[in-house]
MOPAC internal coordinates of N, CA, C and O (Angstrom, degrees):
PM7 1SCF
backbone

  N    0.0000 0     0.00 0     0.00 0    0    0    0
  C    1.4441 1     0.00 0     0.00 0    1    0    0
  C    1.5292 1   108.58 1     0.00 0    2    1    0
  O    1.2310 1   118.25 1   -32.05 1    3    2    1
  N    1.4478 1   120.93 1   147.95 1    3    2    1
  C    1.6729 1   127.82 1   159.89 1    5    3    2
  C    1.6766 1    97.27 1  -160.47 1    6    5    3
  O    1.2310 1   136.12 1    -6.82 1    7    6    5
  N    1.7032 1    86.39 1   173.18 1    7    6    5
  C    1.5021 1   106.96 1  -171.04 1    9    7    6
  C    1.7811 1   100.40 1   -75.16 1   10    9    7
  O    1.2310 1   137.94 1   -15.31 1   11   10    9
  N    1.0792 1    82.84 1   164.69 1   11   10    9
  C    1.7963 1   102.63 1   177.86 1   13   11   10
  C    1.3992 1    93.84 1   -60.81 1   14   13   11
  O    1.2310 1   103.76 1   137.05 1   15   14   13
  N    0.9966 1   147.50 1   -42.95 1   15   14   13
  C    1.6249 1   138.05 1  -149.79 1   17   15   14
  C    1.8653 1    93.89 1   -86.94 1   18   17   15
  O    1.2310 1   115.95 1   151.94 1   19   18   17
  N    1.1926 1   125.30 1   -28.06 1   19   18   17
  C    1.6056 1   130.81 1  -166.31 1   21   19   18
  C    1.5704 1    91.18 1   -81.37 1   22   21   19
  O    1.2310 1   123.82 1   136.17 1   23   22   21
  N    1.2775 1   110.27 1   -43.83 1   23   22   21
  C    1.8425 1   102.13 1   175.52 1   25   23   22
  C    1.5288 1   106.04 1   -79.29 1   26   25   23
  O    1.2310 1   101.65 1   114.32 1   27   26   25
  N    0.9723 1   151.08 1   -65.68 1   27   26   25
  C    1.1817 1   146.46 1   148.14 1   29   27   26
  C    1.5384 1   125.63 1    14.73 1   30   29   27
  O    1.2310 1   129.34 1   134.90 1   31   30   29
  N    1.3390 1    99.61 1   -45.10 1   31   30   29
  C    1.7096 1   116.62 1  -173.88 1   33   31   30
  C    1.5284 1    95.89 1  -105.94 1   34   33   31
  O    1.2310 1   111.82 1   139.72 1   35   34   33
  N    1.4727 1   133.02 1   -40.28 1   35   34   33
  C    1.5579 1   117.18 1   160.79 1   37   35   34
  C    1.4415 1   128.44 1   -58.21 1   38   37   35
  O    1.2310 1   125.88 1   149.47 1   39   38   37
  N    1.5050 1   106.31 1   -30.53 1   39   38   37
  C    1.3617 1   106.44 1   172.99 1   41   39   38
  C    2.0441 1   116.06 1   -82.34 1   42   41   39
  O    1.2310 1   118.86 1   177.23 1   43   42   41
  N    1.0097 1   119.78 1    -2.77 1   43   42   41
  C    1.7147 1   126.97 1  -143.76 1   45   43   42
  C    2.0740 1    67.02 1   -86.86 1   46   45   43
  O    1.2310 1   134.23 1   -10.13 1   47   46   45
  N    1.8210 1    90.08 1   169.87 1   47   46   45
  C    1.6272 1   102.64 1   175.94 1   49   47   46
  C    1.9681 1    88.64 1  -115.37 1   50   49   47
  O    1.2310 1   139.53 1   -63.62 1   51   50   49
  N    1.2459 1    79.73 1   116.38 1   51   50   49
  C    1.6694 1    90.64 1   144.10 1   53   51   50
  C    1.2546 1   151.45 1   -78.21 1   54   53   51
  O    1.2310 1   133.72 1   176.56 1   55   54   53
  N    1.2285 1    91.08 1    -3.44 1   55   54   53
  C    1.7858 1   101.45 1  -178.57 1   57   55   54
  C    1.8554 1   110.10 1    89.50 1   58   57   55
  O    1.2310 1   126.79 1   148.60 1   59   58   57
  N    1.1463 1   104.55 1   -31.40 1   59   58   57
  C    1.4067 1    97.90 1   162.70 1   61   59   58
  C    1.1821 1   127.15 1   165.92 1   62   61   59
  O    1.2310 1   114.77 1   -55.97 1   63   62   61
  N    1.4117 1   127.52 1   124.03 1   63   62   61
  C    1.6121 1   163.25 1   133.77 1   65   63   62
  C    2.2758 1    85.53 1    66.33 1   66   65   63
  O    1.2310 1   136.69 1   137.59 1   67   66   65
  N    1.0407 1    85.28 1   -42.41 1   67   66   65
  C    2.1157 1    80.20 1  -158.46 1   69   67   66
  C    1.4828 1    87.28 1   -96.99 1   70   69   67
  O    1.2310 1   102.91 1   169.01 1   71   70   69
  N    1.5953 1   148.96 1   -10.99 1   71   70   69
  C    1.2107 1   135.40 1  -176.43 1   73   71   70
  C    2.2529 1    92.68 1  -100.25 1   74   73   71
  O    1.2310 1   138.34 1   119.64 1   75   74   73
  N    1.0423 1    82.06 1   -60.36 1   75   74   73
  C    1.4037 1    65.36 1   163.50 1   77   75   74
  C    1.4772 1   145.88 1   -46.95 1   78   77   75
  O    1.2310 1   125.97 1   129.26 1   79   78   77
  N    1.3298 1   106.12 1   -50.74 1   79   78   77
  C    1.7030 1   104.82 1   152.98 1   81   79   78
  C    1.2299 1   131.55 1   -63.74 1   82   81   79
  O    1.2310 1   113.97 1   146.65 1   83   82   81
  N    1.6276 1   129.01 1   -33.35 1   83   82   81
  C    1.1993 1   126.70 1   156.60 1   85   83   82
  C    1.9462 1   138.95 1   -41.60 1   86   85   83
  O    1.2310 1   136.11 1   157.77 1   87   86   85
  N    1.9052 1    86.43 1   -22.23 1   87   86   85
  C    1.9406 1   100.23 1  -176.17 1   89   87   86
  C    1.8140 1    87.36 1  -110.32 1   90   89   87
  O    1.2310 1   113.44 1  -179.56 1   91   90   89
  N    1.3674 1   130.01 1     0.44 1   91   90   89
  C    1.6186 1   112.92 1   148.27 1   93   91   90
  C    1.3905 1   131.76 1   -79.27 1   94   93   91
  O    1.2310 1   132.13 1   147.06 1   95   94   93
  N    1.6964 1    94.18 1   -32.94 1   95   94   93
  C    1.6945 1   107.13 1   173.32 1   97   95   94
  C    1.4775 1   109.42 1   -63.30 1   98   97   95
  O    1.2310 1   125.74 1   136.27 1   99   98   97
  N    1.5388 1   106.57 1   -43.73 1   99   98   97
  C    1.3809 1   105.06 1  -173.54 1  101   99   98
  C    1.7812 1   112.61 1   -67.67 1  102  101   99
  O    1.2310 1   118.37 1   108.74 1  103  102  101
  N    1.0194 1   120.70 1   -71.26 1  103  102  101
  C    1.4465 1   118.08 1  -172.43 1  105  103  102
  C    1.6895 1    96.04 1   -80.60 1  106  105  103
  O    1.2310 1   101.85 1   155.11 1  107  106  105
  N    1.1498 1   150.75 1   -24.89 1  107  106  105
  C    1.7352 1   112.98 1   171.59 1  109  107  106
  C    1.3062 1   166.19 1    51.19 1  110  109  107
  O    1.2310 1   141.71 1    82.60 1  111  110  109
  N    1.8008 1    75.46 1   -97.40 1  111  110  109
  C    1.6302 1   134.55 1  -178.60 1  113  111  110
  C    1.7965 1   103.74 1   -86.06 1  114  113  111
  O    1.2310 1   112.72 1   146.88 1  115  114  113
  N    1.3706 1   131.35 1   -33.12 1  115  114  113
  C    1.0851 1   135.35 1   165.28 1  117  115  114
  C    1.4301 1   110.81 1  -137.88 1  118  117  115
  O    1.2310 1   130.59 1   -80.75 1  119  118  117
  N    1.7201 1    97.18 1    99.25 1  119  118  117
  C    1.4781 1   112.91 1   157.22 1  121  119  118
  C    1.6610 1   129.49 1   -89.79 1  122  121  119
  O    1.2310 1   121.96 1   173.50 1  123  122  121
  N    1.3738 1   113.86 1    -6.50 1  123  122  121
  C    0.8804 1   109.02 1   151.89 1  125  123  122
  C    1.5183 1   136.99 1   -52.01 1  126  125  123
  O    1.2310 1   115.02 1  -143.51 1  127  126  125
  N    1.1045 1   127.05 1    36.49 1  127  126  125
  C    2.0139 1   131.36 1  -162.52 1  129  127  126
  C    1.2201 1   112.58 1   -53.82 1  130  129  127
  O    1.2310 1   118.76 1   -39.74 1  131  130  129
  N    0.9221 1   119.97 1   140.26 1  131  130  129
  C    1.8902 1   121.06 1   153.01 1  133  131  130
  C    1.6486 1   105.24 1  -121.20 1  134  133  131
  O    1.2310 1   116.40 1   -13.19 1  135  134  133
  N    1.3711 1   124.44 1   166.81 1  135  134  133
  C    1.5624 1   118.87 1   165.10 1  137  135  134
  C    2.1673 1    98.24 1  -112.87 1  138  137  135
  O    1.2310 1   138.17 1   -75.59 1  139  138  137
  N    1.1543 1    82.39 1   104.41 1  139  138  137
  C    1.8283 1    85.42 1  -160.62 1  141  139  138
  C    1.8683 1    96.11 1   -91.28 1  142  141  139
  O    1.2310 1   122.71 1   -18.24 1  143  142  141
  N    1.1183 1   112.40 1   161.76 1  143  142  141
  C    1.2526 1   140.57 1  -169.54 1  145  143  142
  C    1.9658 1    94.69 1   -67.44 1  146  145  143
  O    1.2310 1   101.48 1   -33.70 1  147  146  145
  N    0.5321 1   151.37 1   146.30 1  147  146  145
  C    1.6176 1   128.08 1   154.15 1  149  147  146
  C    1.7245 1    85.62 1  -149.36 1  150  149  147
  O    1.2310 1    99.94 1   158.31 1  151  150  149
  N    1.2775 1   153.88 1   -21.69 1  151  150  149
  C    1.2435 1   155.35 1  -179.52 1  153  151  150
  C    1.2412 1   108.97 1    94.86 1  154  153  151
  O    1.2310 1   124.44 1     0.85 1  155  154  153
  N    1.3261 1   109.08 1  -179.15 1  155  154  153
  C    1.5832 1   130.23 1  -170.23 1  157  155  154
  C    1.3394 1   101.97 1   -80.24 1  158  157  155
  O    1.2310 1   109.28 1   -26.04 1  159  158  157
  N    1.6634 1   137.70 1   153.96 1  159  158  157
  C    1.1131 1   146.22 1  -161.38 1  161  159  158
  C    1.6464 1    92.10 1   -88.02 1  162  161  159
  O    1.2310 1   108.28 1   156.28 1  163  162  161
  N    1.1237 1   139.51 1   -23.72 1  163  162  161
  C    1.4821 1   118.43 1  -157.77 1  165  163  162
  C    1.7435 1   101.09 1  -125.13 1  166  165  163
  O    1.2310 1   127.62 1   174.12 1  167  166  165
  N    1.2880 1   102.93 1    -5.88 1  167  166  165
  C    1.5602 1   111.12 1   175.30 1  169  167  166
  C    1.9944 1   107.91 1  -103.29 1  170  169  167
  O    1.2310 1   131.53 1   142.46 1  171  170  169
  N    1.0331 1    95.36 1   -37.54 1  171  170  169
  C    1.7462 1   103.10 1  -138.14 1  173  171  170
  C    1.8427 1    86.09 1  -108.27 1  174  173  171
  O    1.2310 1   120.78 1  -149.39 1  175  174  173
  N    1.6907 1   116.12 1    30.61 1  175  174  173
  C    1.8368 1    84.25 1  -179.84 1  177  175  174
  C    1.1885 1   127.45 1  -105.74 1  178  177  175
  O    1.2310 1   122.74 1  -164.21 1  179  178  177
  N    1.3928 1   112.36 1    15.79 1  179  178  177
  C    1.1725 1   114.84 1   128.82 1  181  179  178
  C    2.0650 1   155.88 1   -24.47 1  182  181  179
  O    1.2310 1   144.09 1   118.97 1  183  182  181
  N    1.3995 1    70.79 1   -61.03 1  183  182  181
  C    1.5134 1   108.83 1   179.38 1  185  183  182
  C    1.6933 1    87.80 1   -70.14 1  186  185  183
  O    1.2310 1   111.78 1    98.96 1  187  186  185
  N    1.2373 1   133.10 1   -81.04 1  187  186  185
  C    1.1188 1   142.56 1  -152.04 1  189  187  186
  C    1.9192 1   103.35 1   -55.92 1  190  189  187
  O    1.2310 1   122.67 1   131.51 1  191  190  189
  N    1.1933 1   112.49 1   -48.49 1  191  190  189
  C    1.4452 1   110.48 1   176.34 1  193  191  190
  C    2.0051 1   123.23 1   -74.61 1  194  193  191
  O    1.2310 1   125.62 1   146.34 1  195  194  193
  N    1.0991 1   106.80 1   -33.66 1  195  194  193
  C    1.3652 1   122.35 1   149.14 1  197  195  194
  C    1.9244 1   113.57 1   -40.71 1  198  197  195
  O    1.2310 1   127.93 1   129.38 1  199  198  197
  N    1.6666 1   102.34 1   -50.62 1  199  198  197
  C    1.8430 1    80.63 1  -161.30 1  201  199  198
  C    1.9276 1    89.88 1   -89.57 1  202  201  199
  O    1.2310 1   118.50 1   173.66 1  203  202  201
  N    1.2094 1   120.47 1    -6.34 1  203  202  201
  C    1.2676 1   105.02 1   168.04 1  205  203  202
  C    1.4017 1   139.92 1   -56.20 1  206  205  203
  O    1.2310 1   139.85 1   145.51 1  207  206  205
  N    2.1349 1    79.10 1   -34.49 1  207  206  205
  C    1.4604 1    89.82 1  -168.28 1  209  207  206
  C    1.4401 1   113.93 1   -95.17 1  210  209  207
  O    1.2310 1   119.04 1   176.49 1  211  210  209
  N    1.4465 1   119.43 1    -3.51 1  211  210  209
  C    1.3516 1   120.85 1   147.45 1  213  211  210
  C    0.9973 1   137.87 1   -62.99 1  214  213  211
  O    1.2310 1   122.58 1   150.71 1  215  214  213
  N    1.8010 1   112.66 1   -29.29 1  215  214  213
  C    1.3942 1   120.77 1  -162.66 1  217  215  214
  C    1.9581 1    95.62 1   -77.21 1  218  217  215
  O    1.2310 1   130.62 1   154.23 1  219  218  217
  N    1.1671 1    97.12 1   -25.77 1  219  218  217
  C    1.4181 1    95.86 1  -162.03 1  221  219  218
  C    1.7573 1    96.29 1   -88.31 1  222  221  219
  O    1.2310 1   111.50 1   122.85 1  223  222  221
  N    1.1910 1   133.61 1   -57.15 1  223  222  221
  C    1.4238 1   134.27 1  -178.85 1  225  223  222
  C    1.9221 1   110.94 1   -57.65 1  226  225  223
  O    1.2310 1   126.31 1   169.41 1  227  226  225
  N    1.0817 1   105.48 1   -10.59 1  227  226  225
  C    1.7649 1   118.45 1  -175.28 1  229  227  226
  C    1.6441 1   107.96 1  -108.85 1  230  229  227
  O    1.2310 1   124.54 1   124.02 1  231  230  229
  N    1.5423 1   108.89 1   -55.98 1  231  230  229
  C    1.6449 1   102.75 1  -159.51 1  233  231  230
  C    1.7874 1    99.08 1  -106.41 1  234  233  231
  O    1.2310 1   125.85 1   135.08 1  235  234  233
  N    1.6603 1   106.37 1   -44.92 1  235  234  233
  C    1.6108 1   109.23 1   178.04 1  237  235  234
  C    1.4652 1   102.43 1   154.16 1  238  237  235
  O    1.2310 1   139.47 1    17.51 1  239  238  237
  N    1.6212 1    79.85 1  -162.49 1  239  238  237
  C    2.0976 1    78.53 1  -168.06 1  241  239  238
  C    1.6359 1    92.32 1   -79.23 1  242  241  239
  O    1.2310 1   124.50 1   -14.29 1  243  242  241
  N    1.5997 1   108.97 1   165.71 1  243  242  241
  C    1.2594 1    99.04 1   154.53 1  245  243  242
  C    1.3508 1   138.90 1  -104.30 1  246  245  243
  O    1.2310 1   119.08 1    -3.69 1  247  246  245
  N    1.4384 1   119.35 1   176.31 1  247  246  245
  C    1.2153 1   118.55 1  -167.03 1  249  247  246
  C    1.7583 1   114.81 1   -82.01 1  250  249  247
  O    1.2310 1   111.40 1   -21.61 1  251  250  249
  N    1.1328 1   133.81 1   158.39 1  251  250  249
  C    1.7076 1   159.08 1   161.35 1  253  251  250
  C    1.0508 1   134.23 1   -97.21 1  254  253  251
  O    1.2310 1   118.05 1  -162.81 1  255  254  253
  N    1.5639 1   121.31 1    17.19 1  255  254  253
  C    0.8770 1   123.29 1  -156.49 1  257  255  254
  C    1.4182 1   137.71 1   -39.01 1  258  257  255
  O    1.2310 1   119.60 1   162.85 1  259  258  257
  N    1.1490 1   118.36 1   -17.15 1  259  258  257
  C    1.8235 1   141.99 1  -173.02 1  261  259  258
  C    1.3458 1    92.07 1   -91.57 1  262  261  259
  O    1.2310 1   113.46 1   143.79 1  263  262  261
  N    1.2582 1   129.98 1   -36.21 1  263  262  261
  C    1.7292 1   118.86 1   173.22 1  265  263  262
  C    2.1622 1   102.88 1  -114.53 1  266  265  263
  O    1.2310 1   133.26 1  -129.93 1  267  266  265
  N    1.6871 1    91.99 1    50.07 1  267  266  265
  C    1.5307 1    89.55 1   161.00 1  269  267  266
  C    1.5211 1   118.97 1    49.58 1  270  269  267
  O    1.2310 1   113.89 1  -163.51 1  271  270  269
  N    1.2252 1   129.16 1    16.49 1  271  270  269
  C    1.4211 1   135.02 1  -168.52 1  273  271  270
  C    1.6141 1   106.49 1   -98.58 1  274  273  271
  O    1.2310 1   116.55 1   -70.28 1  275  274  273
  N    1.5075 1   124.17 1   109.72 1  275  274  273
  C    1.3834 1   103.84 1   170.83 1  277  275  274
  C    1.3117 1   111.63 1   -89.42 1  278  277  275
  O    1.2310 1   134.46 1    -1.02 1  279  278  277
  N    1.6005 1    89.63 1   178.98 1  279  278  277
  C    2.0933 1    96.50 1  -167.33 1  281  279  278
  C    1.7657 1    98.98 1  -166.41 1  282  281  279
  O    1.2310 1   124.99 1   -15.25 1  283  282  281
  N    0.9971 1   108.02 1   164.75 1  283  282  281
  C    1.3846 1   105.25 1  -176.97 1  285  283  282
  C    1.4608 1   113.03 1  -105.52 1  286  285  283
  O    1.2310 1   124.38 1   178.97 1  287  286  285
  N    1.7799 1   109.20 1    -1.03 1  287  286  285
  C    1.3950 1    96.52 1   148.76 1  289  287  286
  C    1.5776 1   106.08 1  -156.25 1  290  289  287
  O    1.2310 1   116.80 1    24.40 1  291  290  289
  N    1.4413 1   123.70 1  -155.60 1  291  290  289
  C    1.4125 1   110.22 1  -158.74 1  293  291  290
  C    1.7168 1   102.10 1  -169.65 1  294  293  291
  O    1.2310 1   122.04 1   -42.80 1  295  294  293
  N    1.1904 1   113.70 1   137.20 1  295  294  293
  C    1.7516 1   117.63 1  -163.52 1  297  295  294
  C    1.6152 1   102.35 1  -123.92 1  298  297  295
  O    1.2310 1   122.66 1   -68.10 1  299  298  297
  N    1.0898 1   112.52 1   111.90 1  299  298  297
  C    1.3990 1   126.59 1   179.55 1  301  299  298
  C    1.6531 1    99.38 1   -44.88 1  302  301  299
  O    1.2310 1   114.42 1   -29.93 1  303  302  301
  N    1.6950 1   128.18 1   150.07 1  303  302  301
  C    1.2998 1   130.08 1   152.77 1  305  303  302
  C    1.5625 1   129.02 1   -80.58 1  306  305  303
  O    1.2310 1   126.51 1  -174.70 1  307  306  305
  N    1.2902 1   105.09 1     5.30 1  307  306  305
  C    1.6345 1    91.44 1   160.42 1  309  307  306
  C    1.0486 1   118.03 1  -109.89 1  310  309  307
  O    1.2310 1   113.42 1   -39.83 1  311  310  309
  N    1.1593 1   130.04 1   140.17 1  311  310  309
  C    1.8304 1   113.60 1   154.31 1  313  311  310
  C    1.8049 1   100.34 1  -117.56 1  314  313  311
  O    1.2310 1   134.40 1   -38.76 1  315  314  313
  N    1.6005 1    89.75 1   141.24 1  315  314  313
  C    1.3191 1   121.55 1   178.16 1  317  315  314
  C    1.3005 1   133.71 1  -123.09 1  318  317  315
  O    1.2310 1   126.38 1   -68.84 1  319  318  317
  N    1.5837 1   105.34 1   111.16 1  319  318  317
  C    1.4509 1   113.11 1  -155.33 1  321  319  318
  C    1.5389 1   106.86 1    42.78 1  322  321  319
  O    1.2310 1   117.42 1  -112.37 1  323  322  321
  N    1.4207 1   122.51 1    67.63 1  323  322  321
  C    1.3713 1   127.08 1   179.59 1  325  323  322
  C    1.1733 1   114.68 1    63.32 1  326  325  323
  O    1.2310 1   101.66 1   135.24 1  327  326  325
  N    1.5758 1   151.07 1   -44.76 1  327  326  325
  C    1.3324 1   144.32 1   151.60 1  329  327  326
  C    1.3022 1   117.06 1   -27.23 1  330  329  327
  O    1.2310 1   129.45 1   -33.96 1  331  330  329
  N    1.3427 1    99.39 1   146.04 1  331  330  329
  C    1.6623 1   117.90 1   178.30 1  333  331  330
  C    1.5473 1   109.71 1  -165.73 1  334  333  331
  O    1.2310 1   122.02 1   -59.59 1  335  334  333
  N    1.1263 1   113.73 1   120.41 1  335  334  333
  C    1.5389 1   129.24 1  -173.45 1  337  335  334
  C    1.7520 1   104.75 1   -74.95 1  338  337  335
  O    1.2310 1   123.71 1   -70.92 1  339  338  337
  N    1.6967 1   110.50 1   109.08 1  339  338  337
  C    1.0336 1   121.70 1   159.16 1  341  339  338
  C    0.9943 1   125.77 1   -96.69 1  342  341  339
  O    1.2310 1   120.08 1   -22.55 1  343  342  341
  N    2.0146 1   117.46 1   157.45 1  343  342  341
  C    1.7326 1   105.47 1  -155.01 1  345  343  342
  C    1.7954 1    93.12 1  -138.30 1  346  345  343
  O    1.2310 1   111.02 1   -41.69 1  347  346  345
  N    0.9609 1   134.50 1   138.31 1  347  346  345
  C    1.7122 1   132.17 1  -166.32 1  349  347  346
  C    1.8657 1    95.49 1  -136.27 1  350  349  347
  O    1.2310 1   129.47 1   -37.59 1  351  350  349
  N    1.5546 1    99.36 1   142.41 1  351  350  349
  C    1.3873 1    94.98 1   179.39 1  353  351  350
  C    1.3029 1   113.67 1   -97.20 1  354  353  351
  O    1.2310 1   113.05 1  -138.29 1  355  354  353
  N    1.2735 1   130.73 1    41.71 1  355  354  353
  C    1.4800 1   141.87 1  -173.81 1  357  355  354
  C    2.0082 1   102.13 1  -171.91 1  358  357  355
  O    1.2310 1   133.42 1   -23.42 1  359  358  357
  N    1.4035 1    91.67 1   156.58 1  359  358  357
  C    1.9470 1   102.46 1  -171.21 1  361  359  358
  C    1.8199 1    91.79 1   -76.90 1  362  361  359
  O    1.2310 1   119.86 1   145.26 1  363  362  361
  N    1.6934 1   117.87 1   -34.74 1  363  362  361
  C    1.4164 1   128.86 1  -143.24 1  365  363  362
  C    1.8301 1    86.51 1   -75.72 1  366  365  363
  O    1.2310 1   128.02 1   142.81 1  367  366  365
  N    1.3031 1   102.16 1   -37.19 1  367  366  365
  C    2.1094 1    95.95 1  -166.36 1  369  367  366
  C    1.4584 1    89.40 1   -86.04 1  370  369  367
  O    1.2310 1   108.04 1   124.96 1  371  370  369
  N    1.4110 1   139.95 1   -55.04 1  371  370  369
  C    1.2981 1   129.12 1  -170.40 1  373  371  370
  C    2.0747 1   113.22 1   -54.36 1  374  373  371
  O    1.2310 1   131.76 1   162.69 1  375  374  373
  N    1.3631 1    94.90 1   -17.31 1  375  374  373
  C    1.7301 1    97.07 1   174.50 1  377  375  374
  C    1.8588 1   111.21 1   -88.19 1  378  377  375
  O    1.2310 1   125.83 1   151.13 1  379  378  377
  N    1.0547 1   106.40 1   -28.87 1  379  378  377
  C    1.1618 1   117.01 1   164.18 1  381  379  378
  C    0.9554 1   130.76 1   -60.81 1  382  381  379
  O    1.2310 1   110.79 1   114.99 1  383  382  381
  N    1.3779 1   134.93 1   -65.01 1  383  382  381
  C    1.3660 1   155.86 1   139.18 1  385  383  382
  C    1.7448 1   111.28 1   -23.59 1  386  385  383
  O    1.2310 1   109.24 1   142.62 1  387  386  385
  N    1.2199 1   137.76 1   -37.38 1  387  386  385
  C    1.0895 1   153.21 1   158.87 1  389  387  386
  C    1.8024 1   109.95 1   -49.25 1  390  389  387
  O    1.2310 1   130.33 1   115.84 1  391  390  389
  N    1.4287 1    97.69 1   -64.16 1  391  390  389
  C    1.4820 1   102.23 1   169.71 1  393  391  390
  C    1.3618 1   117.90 1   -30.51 1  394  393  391
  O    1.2310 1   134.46 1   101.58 1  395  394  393
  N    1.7086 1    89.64 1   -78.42 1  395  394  393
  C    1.7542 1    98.25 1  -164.27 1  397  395  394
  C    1.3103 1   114.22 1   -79.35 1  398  397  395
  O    1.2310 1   116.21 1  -166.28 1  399  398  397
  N    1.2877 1   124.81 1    13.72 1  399  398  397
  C    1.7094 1   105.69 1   171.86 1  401  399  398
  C    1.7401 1   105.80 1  -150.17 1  402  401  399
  O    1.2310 1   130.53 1  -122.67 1  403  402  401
  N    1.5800 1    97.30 1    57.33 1  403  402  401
  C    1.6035 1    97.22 1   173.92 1  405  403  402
  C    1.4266 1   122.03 1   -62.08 1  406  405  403
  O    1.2310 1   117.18 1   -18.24 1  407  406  405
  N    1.2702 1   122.97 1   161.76 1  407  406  405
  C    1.3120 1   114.02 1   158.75 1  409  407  406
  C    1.5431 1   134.09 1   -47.42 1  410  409  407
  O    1.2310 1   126.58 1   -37.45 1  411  410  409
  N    1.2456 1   104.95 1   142.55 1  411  410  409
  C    1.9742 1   101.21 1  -172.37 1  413  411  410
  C    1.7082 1    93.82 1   -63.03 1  414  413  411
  O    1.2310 1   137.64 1   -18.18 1  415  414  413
  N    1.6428 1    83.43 1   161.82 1  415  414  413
  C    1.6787 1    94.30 1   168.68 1  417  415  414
  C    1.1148 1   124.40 1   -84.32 1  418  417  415
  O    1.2310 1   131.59 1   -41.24 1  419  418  417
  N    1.5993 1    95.23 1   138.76 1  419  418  417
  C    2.1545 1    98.27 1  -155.55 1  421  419  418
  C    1.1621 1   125.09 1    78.66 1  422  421  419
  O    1.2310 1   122.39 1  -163.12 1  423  422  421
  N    1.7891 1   113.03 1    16.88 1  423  422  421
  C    1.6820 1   118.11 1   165.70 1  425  423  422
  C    1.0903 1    83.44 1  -131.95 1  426  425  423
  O    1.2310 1   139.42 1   -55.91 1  427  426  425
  N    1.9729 1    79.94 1   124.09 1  427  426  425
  C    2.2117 1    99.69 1   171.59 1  429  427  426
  C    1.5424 1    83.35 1  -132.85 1  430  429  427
  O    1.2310 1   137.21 1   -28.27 1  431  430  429
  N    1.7600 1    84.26 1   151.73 1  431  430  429
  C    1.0535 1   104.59 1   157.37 1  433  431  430
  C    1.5264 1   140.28 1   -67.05 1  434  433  431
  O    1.2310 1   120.28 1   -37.03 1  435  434  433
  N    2.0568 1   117.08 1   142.97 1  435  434  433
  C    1.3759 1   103.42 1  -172.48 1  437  435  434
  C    1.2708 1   107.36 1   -98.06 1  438  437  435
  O    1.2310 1   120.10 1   180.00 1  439  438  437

């Protein structure tokens, strides 16, 4: 099982054959995805070091996948307009994780 957004990103075109396999290797291992709030890098880093340091004291270390490292969950490298696609290897931590770090009120997604 995974979220609509984990098929979404297996099915999307990358432009080509080795970028595409590189965003299966990477997320995989956590199909559970969400595109979670984490904020803007120069406003929000707070926010951003906080859900790390939960994710890791709550769900586990995370994963590396590009250097073979497992983890029980995994944080996309972009964030956009404050979004950043998180990936959990179970539905139970990605529902969890959902809980405690919704988007603020009056931040929607674009």
């Amino acid at each position: 099982m995974a979220t609509d957004l984990y098929h979404r990103m297996l099915a999307y075109n990358y432009g080509d054959d080795e970028r595409g396999e590189l965003m299966r290797k990477v997320w995989s291992g956590h199909p559970w995805m969400v595109n979670a709030y984490t904020g803007g890098y120069s406003n929000d880093r707070d926010r951003e070091h906080a859900i790390q340091t939960w994710c890791i004291e709550n769900i586990g270390e995370p994963a590396s996948p590009i250097h073979g490292k497992p983890g029980a969950w995994y944080r996309g490298s972009a964030t956009i307009n404050g979004w950043t696609w998180m990936g959990f290897t179970n539905e139970a931590d990605m529902l969890r994780f959902i809980e405690r770090w919704p988007a603020p009120d009056g931040v929607v997604e674009h």
